[in-house]
Each structure stands twice: as C-alpha cells, then as structure tokens.
LUMDRENMAR-592959 format. One record per residue (C-alpha): residue number from 1; x, y, z. Coordinates in Angstrom, 3 decimals. Example, Ala and Ser with C-alpha at 12.3 -4.5 7.8 and 13.67 -1.06 7.14 Angstrom:
// residues 2
<1,<12.300,-4.500,7.800>>
<2,<13.670,-1.060,7.140>>
This chain:
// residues 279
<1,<-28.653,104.828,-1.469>>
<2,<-25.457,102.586,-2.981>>
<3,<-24.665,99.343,-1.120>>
<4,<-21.451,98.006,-0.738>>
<5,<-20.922,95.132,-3.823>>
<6,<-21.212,92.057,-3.231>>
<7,<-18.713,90.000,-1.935>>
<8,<-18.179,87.964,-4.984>>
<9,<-17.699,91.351,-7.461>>
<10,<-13.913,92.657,-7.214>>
<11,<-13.089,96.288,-7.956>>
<12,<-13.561,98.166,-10.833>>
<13,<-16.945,96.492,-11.802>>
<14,<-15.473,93.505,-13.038>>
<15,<-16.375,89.867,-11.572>>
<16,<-13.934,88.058,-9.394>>
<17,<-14.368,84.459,-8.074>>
<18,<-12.268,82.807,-5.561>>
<19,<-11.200,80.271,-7.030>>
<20,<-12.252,76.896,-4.679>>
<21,<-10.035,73.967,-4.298>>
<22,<-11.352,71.102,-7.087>>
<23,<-13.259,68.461,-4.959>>
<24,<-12.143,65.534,-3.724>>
<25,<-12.591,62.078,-5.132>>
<26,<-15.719,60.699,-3.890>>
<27,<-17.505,64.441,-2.679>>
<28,<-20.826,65.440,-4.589>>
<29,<-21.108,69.150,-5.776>>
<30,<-24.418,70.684,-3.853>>
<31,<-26.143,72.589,-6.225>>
<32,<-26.691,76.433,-4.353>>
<33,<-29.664,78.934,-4.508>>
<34,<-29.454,81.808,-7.926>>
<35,<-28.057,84.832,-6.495>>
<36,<-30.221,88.193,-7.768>>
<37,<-28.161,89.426,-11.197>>
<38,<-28.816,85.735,-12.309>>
<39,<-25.573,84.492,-12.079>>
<40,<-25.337,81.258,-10.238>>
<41,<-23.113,81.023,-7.178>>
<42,<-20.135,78.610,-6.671>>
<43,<-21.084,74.660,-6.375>>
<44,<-19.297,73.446,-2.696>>
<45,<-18.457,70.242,-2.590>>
<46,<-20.085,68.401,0.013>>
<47,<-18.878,65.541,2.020>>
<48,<-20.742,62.045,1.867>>
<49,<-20.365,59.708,4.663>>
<50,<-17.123,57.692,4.876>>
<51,<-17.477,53.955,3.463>>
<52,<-16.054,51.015,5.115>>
<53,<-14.690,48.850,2.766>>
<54,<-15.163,44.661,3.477>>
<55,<-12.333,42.224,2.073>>
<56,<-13.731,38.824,1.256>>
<57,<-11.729,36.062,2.983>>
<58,<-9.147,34.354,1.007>>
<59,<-10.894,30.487,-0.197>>
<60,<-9.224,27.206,1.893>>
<61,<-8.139,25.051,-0.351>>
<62,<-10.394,21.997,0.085>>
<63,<-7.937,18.883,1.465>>
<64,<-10.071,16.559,-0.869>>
<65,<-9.189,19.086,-3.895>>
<66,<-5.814,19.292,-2.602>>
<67,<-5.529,15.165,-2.874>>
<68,<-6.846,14.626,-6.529>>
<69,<-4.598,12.902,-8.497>>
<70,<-2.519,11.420,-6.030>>
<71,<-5.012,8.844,-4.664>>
<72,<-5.582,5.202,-5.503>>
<73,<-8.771,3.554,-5.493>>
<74,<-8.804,-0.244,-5.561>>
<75,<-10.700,-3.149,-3.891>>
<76,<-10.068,-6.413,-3.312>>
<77,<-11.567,-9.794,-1.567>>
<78,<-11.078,-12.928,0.532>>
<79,<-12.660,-16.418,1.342>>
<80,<-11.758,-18.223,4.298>>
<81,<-13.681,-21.631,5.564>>
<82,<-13.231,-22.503,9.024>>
<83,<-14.567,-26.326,10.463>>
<84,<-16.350,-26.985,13.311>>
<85,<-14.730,-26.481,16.931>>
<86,<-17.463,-28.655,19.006>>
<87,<-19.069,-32.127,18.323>>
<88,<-21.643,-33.274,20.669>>
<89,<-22.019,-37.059,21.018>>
<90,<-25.137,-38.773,22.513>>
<91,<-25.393,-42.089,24.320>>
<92,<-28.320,-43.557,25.438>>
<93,<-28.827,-46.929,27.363>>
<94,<-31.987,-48.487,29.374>>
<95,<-32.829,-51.649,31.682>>
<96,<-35.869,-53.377,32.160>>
<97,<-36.541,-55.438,35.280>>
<98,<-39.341,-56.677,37.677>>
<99,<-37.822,-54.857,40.601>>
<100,<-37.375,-51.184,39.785>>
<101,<-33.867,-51.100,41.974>>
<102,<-32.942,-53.535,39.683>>
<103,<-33.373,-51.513,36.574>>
<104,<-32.102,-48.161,38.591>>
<105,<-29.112,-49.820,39.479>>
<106,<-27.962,-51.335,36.276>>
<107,<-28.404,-47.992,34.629>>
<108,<-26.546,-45.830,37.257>>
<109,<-23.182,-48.450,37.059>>
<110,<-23.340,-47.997,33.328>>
<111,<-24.008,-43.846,34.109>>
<112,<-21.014,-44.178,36.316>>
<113,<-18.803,-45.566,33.818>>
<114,<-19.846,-43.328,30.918>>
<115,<-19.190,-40.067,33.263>>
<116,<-15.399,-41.644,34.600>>
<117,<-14.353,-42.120,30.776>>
<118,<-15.320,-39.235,29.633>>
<119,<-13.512,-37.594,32.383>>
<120,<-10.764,-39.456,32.432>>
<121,<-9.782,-37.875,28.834>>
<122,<-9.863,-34.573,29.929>>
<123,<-14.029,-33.658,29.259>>
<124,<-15.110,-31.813,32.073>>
<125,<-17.981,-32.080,34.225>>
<126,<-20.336,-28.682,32.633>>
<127,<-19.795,-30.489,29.330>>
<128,<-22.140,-33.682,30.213>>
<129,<-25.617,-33.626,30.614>>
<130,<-27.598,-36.379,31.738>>
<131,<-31.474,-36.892,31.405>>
<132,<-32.941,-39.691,33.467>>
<133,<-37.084,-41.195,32.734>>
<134,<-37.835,-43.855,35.050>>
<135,<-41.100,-45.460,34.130>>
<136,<-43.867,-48.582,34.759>>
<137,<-44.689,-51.293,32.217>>
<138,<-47.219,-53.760,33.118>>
<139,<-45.551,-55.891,35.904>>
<140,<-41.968,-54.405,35.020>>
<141,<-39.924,-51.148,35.577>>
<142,<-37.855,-49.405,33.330>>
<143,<-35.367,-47.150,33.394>>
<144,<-33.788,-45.335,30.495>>
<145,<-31.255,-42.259,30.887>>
<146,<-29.316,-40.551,28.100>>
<147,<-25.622,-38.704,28.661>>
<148,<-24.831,-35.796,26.086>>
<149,<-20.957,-35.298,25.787>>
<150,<-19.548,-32.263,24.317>>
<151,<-16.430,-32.386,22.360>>
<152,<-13.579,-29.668,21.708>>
<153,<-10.638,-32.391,21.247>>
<154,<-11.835,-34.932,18.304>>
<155,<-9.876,-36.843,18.738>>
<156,<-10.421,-37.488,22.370>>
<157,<-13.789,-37.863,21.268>>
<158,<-13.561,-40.837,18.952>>
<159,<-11.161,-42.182,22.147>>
<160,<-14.152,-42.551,24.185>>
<161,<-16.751,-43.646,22.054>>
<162,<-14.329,-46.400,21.203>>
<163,<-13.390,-47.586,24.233>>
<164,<-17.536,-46.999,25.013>>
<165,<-18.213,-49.802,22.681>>
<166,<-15.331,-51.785,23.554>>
<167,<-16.649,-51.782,27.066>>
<168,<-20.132,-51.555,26.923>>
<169,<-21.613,-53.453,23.844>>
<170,<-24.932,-53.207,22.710>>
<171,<-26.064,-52.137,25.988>>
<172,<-25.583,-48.313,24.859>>
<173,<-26.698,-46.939,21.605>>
<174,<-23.821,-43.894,20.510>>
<175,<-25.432,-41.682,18.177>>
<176,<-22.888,-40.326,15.532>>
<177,<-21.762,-36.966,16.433>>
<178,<-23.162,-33.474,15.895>>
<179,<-20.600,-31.150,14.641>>
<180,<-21.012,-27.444,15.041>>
<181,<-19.751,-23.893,15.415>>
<182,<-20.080,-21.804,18.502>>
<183,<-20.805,-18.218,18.451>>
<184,<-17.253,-17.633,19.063>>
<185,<-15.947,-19.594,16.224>>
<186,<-18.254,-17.369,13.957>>
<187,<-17.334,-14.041,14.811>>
<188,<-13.564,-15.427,14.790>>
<189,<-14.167,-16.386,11.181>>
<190,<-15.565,-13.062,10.475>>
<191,<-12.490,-10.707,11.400>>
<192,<-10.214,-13.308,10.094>>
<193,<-11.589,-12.853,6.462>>
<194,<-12.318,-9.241,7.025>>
<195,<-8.441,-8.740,7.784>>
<196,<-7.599,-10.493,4.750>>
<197,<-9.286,-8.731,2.736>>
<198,<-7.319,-5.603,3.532>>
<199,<-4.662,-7.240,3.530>>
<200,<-5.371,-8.604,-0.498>>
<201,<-6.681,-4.982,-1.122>>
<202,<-3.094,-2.991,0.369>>
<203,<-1.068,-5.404,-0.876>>
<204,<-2.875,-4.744,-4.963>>
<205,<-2.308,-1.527,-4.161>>
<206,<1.727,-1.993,-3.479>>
<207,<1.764,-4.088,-6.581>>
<208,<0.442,-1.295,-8.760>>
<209,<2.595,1.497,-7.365>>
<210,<5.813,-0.593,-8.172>>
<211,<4.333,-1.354,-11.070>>
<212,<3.656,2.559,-11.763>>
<213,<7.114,3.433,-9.750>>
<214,<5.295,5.202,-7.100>>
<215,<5.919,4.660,-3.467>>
<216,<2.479,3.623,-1.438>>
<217,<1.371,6.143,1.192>>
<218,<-0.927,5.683,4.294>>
<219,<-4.708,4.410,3.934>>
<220,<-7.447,7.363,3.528>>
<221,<-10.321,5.025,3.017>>
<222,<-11.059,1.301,4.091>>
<223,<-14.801,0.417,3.394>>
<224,<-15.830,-2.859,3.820>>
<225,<-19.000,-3.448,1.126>>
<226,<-19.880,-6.607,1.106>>
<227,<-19.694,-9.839,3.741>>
<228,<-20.902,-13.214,2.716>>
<229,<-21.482,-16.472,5.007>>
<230,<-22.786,-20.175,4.075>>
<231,<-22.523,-23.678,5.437>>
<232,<-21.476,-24.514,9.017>>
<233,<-24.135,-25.632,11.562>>
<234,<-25.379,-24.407,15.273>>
<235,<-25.810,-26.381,18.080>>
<236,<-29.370,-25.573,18.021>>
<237,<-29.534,-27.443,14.132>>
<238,<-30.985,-31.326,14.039>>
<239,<-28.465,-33.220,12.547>>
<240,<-29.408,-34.402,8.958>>
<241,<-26.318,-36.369,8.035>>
<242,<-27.217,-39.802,7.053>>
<243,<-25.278,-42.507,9.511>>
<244,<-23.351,-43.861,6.616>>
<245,<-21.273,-40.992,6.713>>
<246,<-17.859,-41.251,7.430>>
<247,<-16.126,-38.690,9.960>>
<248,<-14.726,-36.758,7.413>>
<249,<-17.541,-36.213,5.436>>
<250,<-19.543,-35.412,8.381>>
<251,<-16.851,-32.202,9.317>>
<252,<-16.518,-31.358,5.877>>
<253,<-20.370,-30.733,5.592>>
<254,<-20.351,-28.859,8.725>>
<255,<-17.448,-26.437,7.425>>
<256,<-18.290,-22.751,7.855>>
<257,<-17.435,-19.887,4.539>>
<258,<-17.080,-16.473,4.601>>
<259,<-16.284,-14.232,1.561>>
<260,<-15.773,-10.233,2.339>>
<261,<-14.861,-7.505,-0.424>>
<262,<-13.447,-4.118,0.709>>
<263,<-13.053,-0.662,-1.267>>
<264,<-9.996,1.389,-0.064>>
<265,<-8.627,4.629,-0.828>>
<266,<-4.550,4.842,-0.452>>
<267,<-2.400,8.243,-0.774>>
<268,<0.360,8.262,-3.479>>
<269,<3.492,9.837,-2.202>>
<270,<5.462,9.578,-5.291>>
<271,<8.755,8.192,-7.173>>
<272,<10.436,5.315,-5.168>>
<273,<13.679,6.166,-4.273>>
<274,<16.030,4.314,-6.530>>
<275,<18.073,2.634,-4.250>>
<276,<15.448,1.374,-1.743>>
<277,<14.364,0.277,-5.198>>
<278,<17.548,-1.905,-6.048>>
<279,<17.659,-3.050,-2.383>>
C-alpha cells in the first residue's frame, strides 16, 4: 500500500525544502530528531529569553578633583603677650595691750580707715577681704587682722598704698603687690592670637596671588595646629618676686605669651582684573 510523500518531498520525486526565514540575531538553532531516509530535518531557530540590559551610572566628578590646581596651601603664625589685669595688695597691722578692748579698738579704727580709702578710689566692697585673730599673751591681748585689696586700676592702686603709708606709718606692713591674670584675661589672649594668626596666614596668601597675578578666593580650610602659652601668673601662685623689685619689673615678669600657627587652604579664582589692578 503507497503512502502519500512526505510533506517535505515536492512532486516528481525530487526534494523540496521550504525555505525558513534566517534566524534572528541572538536565537540558537535547536538541533531536530533524523527523519527515516536519513536526511536530517530543518534546524528552527529557537527563542532564548529576552536580556535586560544595565547602564552603569555616569562617575561624579569628585569636588576635591574638580579643585586641584587652583588651591593654595600656606600657613602662617602670631605672638601676642598680654600683662596682668589684677594686682592684689596685702596689709597687715596688729596692737598689743593689757585690756583686750584696747587692742580691738585700735585695730578696728585703723580697719576702718583702710576699708574708707580703698573705697573712696573706686575699689568696691567684694574686692576686700579681711581676716581678723584675736589672741592671749601672758598678761596682754593681741589683736592682729589683715585686709587683702584687689586691684583692676594700677594706678589707683599705688594711690592708696601711698596715701596708706602717708597716713598710717609703721603701724601697717603693705606687702608689695601680686600681679596676675584672671581666667578671663587668658582665654581673651587666646582668640586674640588665634585671630591673628589668620589674619598673618590670609593676608600671605593675598601677597602671593598679587605676586602670581591671581585674584584670592574664599577660605576652604583653616586648621589651627599648634597653640603655645608661657609666663603670666594665677591668683592661686605665691609670689616669688624679690621686694627689691621695682613696679615695672614686677608686671613685666608677670606678662602672659601666646604663640599659635595655623594651616589654611584658600581657592584661586584667577587673573586680577587689570584695572582693579591699577586702582
């Protein structure tokens, strides 16, 4: 019994193939199954799975990368001194008597005075301390007492131990005076020399751009590397000035010195104009 031909075998006995479309870019041929007179059959293409494709984001330019070249890197320094802004004056005075309202009375008139003076020239009351020791010797009584003045005005201060002595005599003992820094006064001194610093360091930096012809931008950087301090004295420090110092020599020993040195980082904006130049 004949069978109809295959579909693949055109008439006449000869072999016809429909021809298939070429496969796409990307599509894998799929090999097929031998057909029975040994010929192989057509190869289909056969889809593979659609791939996404990923774009890398574009790289920022770094800022810092951006900025090379046009920076200026410079330091610079200061020393400031500052001298004391308090002086603290003691005076100390005593009586000894047989009767002890003897001795308490000839040291409070004496008290009295010392506190009126020192008022009188514009100290005020929370500046003065007084410290009283009333005590028994054999058959007498003594009384000692001791007035600490502090000082912001000098010169007020040598007013009143003057006119102390001129009043008093040898019946009060004036020690010379403490000078010192407050806390204040220190931190003051710190800024101060921290500020010129910059100030030394931007104003380098202006000097080498004219020098260059560049115009100075804004500040990137300001690091400050390195603070110094020496001399000066506290209130809490024992004074260790010999007496035969004069008044000068005693402030000058008691000056306070601060060195600071900054690094700083300035932007470069570029040629000076030439007229703001010649102006």
């Amino acid at each position: 019994m004949l069978c109809d031909p295959p579909a693949w075998q055109c008439e006449g006995g000869r072999e016809s193939r429909d021809m298939a479309e070429p496969p796409s870019q990307g599509a894998a041929l799929q090999r097929l199954p031998w057909s029975r007179a040994g010929s192989a059959a057509m190869a289909l293409p056969a889809a593979l799975p659609a791939r996404s494709m990923e774009l890398a984001p574009a790289p920022v330019p770094s800022p810092v990368a951006a900025a090379t070249g046009r920076e200026l890197h410079v330091s610079g320094s200061a020393e400031l001194s500052a001298g004391p802004d308090r002086a603290r004056v003691s005076v100390r005075l005593g009586s000894r008597k047989g009767a002890a309202g003897a001795a308490r009375s000839s040291v409070s008139r004496r008290l009295e005075y010392i506190a009126h003076s020192a008022r009188h020239r514009g100290v005020p009351e929370e500046n003065m301390t007084v410290t009283e020791d009333f005590s028994r010797l054999e058959n007498t009584y003594q009384m000692e007492a001791e007035v600490s003045i502090i000082f912001s005005d000098f010169g007020k201060m040598q007013n009143v131990c003057n006119l102390l002595t001129e009043k008093l005599g040898t019946s009060v003992t004036i020690s010379p005076p403490h000078f010192y820094h407050t806390p204040e006064a220190i931190d003051a001194l710190r800024r101060q020399v921290c500020v010129a610093a910059v100030g030394n360091t931007r104003q380098k930096a202006q000097e080498v751009c004219r020098l260059l012809g560049q115009s100075l931008g804004k500040p990137l950087l300001i690091r400050e590397e390195e603070t110094k301090e020496w001399g000066g004295h506290t209130d809490s420090q024992q004074p260790n000035a010999p007496d035969s110092q004069t008044l000068q020599e005693r402030i000058l020993n008691a000056t306070a010195y601060a060195s600071c040195r900054v690094f700083a980082v300035f932007e470069i904006k570029g040629k000076e104009n030439r007229r703001k130049k010649l102006l």
